[in-house]
C-alpha positions in Angstrom: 36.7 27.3 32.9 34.4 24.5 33.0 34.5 21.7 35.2 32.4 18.6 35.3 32.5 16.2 38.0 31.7 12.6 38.2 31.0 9.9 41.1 30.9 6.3 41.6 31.4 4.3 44.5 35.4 4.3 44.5 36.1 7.4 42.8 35.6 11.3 42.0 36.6 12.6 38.8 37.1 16.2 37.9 36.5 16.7 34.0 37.8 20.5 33.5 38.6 22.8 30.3 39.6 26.0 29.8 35.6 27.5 27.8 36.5 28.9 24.8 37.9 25.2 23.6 34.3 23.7 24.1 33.9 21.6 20.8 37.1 22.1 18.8 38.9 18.8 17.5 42.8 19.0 18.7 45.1 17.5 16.6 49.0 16.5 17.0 51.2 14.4 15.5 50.1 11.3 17.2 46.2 11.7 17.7 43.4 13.4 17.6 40.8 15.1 20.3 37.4 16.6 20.3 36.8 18.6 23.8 33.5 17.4 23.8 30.7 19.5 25.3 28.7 16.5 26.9 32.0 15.3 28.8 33.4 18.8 29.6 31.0 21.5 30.0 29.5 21.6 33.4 29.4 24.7 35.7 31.7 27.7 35.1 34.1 28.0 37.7 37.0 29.8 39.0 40.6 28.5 39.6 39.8 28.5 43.3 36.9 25.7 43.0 39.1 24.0 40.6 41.7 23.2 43.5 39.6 22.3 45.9 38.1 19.9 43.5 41.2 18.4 42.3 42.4 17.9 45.8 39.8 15.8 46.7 39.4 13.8 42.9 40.9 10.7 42.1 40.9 10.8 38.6 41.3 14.3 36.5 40.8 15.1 32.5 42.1 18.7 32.3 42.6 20.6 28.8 43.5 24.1 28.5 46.4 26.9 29.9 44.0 27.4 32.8 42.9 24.0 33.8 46.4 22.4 33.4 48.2 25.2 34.8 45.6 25.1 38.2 46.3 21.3 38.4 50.5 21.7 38.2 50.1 24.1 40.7 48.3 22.3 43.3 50.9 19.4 42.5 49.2 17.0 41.2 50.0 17.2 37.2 54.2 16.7 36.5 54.5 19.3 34.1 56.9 16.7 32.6 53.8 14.7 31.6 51.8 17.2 30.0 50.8 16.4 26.3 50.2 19.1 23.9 47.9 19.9 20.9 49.9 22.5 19.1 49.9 25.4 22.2 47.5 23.7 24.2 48.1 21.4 26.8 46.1 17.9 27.8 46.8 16.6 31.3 45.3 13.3 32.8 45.9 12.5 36.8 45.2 9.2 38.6 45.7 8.4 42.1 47.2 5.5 43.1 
């Protein structure tokens, strides 16, 4: 995976994608996505850092089987609001 943090002075943001959807354009039947490289590819990372990064973000952008899957896990996506591109499935997360 990649993941891709980002900081201001109210929140933390954890941009994460699963690497081998860098640059492809998702489509369903109601929009359109490009997993953009500039937005999504930071370090490489395992599962492990992923948690520990989502536990502590405010705002998460996760595409991807892995990144999705980490983030339902740890309990913070509803796997009830998952969107999907074909197979693969788009997840947003806000705190509150």
């Amino acid at each position: 995976m990649y993941i891709k943090t980002y900081k201001t002075q109210k929140h933390f943001m954890v941009a994460a994608c699963d690497k081998e959807l860098i640059g492809q354009t998702l489509k369903n039947e109601k929009c359109e996505m490009k997993v953009n490289a500039s937005f999504y590819q930071g370090e490489e990372a395992t599962e492990e850092i992923l948690e520990e990064l989502l536990m502590k973000a405010t705002t998460a952008n996760l595409i991807g089987q892995k990144a999705v899957a980490c983030a339902v896990k740890c309990e913070i996506v509803d796997p009830k609001s998952v969107i999907y591109f074909g197979e693969i499935p788009h997840a947003l997360y806000f705190a509150l």
